[in-house]
C-alpha positions as CSV (number, residue, x, y, z in Angstrom):
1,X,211.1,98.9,-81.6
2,X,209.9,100.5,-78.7
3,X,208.4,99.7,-75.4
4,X,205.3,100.0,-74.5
5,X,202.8,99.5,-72.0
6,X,198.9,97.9,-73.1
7,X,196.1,98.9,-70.9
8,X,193.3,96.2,-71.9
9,X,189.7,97.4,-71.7
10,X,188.9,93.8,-69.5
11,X,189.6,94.4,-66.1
12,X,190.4,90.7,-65.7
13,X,193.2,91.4,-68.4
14,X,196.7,91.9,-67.2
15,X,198.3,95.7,-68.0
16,X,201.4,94.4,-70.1
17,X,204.5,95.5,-71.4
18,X,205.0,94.6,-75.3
19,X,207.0,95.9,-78.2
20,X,205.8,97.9,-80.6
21,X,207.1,98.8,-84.5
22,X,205.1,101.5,-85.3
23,X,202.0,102.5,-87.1
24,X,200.8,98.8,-87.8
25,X,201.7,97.3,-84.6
26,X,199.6,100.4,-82.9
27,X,196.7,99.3,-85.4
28,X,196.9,95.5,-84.4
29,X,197.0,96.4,-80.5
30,X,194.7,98.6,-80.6
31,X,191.9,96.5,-83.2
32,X,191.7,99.4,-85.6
33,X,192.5,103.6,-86.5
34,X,194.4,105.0,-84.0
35,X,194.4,108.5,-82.4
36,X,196.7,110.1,-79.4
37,X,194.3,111.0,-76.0
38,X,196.2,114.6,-74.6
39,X,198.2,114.2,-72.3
40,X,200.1,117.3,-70.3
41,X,202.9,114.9,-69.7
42,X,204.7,115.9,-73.2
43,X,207.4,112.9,-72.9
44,X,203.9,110.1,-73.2
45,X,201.5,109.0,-75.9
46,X,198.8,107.8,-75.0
47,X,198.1,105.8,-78.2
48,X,193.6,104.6,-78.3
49,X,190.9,103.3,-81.0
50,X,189.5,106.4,-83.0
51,X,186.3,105.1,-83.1
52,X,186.2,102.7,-79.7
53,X,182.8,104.7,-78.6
54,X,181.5,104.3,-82.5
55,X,182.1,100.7,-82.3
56,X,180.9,100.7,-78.6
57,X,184.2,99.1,-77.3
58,X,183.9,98.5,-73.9
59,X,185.2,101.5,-71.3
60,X,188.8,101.1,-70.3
61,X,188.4,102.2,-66.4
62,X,192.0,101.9,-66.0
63,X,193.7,103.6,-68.8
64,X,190.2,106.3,-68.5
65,X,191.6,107.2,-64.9
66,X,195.1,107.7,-65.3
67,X,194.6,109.7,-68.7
68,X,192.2,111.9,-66.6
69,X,194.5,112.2,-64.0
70,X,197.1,113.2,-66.3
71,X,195.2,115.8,-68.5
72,X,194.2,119.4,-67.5
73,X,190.6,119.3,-68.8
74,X,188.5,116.5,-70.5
75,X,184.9,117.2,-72.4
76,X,182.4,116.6,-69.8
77,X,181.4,112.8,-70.5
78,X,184.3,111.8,-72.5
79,X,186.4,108.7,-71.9
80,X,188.4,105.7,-73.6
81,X,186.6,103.0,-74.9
82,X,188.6,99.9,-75.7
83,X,192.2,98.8,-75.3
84,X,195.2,101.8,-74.9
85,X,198.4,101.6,-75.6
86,X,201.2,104.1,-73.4
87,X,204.4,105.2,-75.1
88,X,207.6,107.2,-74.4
89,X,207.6,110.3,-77.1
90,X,210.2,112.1,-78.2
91,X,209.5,116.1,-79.2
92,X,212.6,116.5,-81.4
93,X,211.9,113.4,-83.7
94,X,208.7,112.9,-83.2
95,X,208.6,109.7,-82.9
96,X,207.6,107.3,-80.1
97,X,210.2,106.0,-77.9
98,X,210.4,103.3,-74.4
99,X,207.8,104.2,-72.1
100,X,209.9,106.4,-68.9
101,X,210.9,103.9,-66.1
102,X,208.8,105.6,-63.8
103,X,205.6,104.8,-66.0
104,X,206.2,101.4,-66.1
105,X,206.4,101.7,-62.0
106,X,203.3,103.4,-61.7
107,X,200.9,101.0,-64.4
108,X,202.8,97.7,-64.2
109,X,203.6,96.7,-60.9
110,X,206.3,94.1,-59.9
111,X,205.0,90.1,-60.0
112,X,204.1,89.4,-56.2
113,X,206.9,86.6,-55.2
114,X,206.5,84.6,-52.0
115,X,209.1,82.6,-50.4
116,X,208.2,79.7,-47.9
117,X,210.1,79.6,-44.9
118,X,209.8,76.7,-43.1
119,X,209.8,77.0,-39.4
């Protein structure tokens, strides 16, 4: 099991942490084939739908930012289409692993709490 952090294509859709088993959990998350977007961050997969632009998913502006900003050159037009899912990746297993601490910082910010003081 591993940790992992959903990007939903919806903008009105929360970023989430959930657990994922491998291949088949990927699959279900993601609505279909999978396949990795680069990254130059080798410790990260970023995990999308093969075909989200063949089944014209909708644009994922949020995940489509940070993978740009975390990539050193993109095809001219390209972007993710439809839900992503972020992983921790470990290069001697090969396997995926927790998403890094400081991920989970950057996309999933803390719950805003508010205490009432009465004055």
């Amino acid at each position: 099991m591993s940790r992992a952090i959903l990007i939903p294509a919806d903008t009105d859709a929360a970023v989430r942490i959930v657990e994922t088993n491998g291949l088949h959990d990927l699959q279900r998350l993601l609505d279909g084939n999978i396949d990795y977007a680069p990254l130059n961050q080798p410790d990260l997969t970023l995990w999308i739908n093969d075909e989200g632009k063949m089944l014209d998913l909708p644009r994922n502006e949020r995940a489509d930012a940070w993978w740009k900003a975390n990539i050193r050159a993109t095809f001219p037009g390209d972007y993710i289409a439809g839900d992503a899912v972020l992983v921790g990746f470990d290069r001697d297993s090969g396997e995926d692993t927790d998403v890094p601490a400081r991920i989970i910082t950057q996309l999933h910010p803390a719950p805003l709490r508010l205490s009432l003081v009465k004055h």
